[in-house]
DRENDO-1510 file (C-alpha; in Angstrom, 1 decimal, always signed):
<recs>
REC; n; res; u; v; w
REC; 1; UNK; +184.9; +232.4; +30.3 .
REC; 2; UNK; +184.2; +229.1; +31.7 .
REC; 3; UNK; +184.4; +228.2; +35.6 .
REC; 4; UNK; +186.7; +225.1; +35.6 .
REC; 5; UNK; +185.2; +222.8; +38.3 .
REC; 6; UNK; +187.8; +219.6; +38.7 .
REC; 7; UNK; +186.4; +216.6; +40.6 .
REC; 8; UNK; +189.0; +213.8; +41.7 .
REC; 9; UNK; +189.6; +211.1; +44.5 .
REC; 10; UNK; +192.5; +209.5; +45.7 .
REC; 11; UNK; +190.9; +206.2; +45.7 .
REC; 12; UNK; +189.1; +204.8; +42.9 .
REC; 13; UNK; +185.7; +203.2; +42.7 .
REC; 14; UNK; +184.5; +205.7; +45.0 .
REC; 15; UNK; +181.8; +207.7; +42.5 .
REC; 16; UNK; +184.0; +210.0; +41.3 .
REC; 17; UNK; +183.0; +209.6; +37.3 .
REC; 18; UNK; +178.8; +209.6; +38.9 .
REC; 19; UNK; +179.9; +213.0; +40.6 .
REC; 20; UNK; +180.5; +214.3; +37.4 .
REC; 21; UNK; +178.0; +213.0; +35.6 .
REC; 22; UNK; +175.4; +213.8; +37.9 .
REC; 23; UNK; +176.4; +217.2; +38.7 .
REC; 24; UNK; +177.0; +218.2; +34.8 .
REC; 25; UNK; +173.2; +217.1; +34.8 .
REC; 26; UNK; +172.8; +219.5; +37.7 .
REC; 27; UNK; +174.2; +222.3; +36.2 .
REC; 28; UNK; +172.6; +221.9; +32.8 .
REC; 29; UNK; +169.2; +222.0; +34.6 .
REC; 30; UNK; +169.9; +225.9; +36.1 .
REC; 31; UNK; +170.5; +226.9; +32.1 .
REC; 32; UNK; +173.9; +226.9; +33.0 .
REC; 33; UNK; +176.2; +225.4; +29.3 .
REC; 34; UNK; +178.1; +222.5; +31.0 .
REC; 35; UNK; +180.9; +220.7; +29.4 .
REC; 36; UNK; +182.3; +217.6; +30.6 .
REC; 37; UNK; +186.0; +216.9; +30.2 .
REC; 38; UNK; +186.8; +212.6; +31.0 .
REC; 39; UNK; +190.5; +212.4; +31.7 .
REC; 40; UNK; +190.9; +208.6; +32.4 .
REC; 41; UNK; +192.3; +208.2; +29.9 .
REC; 42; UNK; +191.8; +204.1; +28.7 .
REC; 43; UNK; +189.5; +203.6; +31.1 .
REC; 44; UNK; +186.4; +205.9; +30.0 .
REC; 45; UNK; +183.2; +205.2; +31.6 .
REC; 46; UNK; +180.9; +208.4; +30.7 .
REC; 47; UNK; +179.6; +208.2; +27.8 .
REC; 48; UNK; +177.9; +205.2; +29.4 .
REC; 49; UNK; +176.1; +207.3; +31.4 .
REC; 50; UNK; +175.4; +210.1; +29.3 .
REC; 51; UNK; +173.8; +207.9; +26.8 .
REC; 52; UNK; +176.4; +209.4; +24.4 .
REC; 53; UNK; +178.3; +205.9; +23.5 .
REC; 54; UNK; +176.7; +205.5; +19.7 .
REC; 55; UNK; +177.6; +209.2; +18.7 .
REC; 56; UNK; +181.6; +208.9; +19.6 .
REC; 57; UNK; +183.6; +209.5; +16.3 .
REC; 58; UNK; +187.0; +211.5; +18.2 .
REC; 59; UNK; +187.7; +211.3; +21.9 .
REC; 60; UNK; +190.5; +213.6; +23.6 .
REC; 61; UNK; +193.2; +210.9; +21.7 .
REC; 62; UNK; +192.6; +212.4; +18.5 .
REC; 63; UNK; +192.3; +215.9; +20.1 .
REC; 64; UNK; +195.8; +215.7; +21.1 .
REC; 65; UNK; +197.3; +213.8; +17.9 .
REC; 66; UNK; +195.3; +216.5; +15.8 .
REC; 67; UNK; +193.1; +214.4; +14.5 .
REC; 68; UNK; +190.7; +216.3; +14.7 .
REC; 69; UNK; +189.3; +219.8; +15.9 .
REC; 70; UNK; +188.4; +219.9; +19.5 .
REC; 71; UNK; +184.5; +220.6; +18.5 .
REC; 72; UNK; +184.5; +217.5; +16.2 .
REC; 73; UNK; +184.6; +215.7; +20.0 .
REC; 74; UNK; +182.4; +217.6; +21.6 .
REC; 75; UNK; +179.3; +215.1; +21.9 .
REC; 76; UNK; +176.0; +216.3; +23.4 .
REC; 77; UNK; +173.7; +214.7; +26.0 .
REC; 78; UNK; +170.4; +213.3; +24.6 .
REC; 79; UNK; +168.5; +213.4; +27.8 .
REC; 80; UNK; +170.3; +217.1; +29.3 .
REC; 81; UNK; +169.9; +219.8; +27.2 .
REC; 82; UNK; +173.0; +221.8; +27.6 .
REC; 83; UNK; +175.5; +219.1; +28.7 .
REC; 84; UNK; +178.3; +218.5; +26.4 .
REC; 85; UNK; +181.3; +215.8; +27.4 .
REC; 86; UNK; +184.6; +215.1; +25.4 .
REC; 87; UNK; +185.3; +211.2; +26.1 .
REC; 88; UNK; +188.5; +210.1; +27.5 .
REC; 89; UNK; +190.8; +208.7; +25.0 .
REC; 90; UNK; +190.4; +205.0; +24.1 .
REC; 91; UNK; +193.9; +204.5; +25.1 .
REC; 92; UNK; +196.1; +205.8; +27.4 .
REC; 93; UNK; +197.4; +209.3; +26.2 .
REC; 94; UNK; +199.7; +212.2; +28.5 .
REC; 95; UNK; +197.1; +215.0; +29.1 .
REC; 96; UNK; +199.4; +217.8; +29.7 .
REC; 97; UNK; +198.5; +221.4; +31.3 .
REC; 98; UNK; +198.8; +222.8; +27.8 .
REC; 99; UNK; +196.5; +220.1; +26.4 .
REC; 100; UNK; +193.8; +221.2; +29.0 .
REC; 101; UNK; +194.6; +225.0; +28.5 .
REC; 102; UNK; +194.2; +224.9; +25.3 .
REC; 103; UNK; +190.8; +223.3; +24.9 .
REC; 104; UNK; +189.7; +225.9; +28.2 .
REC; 105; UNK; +190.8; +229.0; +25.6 .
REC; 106; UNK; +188.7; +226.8; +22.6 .
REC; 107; UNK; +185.6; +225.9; +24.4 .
REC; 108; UNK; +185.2; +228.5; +27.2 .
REC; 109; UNK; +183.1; +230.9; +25.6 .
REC; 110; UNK; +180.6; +228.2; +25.2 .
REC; 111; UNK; +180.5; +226.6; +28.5 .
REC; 112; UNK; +179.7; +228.6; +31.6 .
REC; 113; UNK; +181.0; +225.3; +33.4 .
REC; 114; UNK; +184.1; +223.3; +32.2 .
REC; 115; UNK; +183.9; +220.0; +34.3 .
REC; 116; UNK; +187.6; +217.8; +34.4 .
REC; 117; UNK; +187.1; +214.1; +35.5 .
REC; 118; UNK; +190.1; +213.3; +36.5 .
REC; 119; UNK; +191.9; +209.6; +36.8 .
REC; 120; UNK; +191.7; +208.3; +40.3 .
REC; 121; UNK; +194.8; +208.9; +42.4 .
REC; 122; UNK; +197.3; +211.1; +42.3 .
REC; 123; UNK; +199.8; +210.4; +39.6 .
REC; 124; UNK; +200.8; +213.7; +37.4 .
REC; 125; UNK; +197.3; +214.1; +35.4 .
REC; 126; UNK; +195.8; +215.1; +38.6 .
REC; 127; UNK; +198.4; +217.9; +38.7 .
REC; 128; UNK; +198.4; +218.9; +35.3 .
REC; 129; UNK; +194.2; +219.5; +35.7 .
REC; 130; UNK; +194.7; +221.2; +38.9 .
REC; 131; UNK; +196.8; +223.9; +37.4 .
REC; 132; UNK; +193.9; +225.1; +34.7 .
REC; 133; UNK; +191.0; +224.2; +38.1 .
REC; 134; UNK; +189.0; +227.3; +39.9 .
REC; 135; UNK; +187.6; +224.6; +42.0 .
REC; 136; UNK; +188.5; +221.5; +43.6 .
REC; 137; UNK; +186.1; +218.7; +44.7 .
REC; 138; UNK; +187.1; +215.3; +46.3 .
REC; 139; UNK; +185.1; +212.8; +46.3 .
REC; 140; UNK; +185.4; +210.0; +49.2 .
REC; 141; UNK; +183.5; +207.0; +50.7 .
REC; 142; UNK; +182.8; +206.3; +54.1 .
REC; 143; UNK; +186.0; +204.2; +54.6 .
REC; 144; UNK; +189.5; +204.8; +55.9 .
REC; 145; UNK; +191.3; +203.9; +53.2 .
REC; 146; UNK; +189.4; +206.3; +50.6 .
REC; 147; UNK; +189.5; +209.3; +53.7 .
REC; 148; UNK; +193.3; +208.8; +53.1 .
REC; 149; UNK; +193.2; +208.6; +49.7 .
REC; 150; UNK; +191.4; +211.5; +49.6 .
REC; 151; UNK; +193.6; +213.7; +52.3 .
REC; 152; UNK; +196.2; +213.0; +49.6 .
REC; 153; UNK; +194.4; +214.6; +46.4 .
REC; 154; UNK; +193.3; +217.2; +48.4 .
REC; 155; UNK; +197.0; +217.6; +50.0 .
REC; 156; UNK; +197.9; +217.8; +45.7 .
REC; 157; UNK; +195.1; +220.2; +44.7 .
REC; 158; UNK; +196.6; +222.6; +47.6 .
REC; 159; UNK; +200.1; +222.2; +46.2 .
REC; 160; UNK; +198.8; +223.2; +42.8 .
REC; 161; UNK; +197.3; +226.5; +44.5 .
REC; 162; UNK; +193.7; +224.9; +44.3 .
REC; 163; UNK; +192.5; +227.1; +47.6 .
REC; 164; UNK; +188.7; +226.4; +46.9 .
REC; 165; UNK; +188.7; +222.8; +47.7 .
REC; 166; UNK; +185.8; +221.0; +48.5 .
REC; 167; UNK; +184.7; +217.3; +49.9 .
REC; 168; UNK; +181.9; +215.3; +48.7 .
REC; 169; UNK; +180.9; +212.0; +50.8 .
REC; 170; UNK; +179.9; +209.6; +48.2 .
REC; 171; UNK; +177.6; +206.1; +48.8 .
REC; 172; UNK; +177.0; +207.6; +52.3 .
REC; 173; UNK; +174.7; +204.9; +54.3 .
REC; 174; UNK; +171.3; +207.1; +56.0 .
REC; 175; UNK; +172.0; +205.3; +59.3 .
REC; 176; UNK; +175.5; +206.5; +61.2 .
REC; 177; UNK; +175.4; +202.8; +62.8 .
REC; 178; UNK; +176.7; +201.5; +59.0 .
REC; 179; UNK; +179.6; +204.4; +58.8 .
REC; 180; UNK; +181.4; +201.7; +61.3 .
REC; 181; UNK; +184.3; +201.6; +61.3 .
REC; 182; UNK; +183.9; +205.5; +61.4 .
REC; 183; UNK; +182.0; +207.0; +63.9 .
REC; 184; UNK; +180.3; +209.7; +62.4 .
REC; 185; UNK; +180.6; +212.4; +59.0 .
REC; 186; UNK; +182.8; +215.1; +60.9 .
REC; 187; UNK; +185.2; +212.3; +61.6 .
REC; 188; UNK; +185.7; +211.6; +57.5 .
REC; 189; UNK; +185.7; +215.6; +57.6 .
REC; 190; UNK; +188.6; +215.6; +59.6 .
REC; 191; UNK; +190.3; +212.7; +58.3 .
REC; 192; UNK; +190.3; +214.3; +54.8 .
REC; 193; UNK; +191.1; +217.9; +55.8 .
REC; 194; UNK; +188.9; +219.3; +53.1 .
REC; 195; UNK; +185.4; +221.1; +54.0 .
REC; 196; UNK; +181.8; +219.4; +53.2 .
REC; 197; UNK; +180.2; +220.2; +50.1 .
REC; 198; UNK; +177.9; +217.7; +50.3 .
REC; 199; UNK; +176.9; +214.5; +50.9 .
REC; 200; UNK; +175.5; +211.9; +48.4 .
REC; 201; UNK; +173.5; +208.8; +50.2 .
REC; 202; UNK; +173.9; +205.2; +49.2 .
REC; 203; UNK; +171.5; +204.5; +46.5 .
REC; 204; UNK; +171.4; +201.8; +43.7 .
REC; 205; UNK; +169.2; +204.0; +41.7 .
REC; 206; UNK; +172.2; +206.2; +40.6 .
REC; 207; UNK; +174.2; +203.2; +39.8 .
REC; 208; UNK; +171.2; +201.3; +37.3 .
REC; 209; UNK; +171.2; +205.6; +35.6 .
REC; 210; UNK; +174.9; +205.8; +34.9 .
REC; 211; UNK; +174.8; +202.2; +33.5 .
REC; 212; UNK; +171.7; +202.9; +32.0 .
REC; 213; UNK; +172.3; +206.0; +30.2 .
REC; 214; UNK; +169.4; +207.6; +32.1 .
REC; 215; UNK; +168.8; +210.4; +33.8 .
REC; 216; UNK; +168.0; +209.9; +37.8 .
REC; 217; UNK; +164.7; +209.8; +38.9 .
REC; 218; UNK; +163.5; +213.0; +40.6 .
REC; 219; UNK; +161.7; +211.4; +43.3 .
REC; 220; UNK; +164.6; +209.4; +44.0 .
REC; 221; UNK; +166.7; +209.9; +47.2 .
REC; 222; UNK; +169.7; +212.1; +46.0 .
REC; 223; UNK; +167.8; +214.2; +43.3 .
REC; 224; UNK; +167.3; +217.5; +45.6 .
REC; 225; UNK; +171.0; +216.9; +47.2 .
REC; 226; UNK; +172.8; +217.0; +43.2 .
REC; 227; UNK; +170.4; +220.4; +42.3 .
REC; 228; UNK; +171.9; +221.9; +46.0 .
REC; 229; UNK; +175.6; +221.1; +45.3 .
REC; 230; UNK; +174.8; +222.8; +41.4 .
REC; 231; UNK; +173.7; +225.6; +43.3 .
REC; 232; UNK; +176.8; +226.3; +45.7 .
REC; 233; UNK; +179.1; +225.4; +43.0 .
REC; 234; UNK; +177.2; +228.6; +41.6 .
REC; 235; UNK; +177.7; +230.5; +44.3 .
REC; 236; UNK; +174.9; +229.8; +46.4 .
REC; 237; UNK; +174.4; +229.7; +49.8 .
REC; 238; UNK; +172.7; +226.4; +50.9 .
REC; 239; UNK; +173.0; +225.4; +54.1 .
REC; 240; UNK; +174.3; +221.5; +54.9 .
REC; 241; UNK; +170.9; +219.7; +56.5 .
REC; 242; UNK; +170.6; +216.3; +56.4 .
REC; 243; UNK; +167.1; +214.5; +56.8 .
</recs>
């Protein structure tokens, strides 16, 4: 059965949906069958940046209203062999613990990674995922208000019995001088309560991919840091070094 890998914020805006775009790619690229699950429901962003916008006939909408089987939505990536998503549903829809369960216990076979990308926040769909979720990631920015938004998700994920609950630092600037306000990485560490998974630097190449429908560039600056985080989501051990 599939690992169910959840990745939320408390804040939006903060790269959570590029998280989970980019780290679907990631696990595609060690052979591992990824499946993305988009939960904003109304507000879906990634079939954008899976190039996967032209194929959509059902989203997770008609999965729920039994529209249609849960395969019929299943789209696959052009450019990432291996990487499935289900869109969010054009309009806003509840997507209820059973909802999620039940697609897990469809689709797990299949998928050796099940990813949810969950609505920013922490309103009850974050709940509902966290309940089905092996692992928890947060995504933050380097600014108080996302540390605090993300303290809260991760206080949610822990609630829901989430104990492996991880913090990625998204749009991170290279020079500590720019994290001002903050002073330096362990101070959004603490702030959030959550330990580091990894840290993703601020790069406008990601943006122009996931609005682009393109793959990043493997010379480009966050490449090597998406194939590490794959890795430890897999289990292994990669040590935290920053350049």
């Amino acid at each position: 059965m599939s690992k169910i890998v959840l990745v939320t914020s408390g804040k939006g805006g903060v790269g959570k949906s590029t998280v989970s775009a980019l780290l679907g790619e990631a696990l595609a690229y060690t052979k591992s069958r990824t499946l993305i699950i988009e939960l904003d429901s109304g507000l879906r962003s990634l079939d954008v940046a899976l190039g996967v916008s032209e194929q959509i006939l059902f989203d997770m909408g008609d999965i729920i209203r039994g529209s249609c089987s849960t395969k019929d939505a299943v789209l696959e990536c052009p450019f990432c062999p291996g990487l499935s998503l289900i869109t969010a549903a054009a309009k806003s829809v509840s997507v209820t613990e059973d909802v999620i369960k039940k697609i897990i216990a469809e689709m797990g076979f299949l998928y050796d990674y099940i990813i949810l990308d969950c609505p920013a926040g922490i309103g009850t769909e974050l709940s509902e995922a966290a309940k089905c979720s092996d692992i928890g990631l947060v995504v933050t920015t380097p600014d108080p208000s996302a540390v605090r938004g993300a303290r809260a998700a991760g206080a949610v994920l822990a609630s829901c019995g989430v104990k492996n609950r991880r913090l990625i630092i998204e749009r991170c600037p290279l020079k500590a001088k720019k994290l001002y306000p903050l002073n330096n990485l362990d101070e959004i560490i603490d702030g959030t309560e959550i330990q580091l998974i990894s840290v993703i630097w601020e790069d406008p190449d990601i943006r122009n991919a996931m609005d682009s429908g393109e793959p990043i560039d493997d010379t480009g600056l966050n490449y090597e840091n998406f194939r590490a985080l794959a890795e430890r989501i897999r289990g292994k051990y990669i040590p935290l070094g920053f350049k």
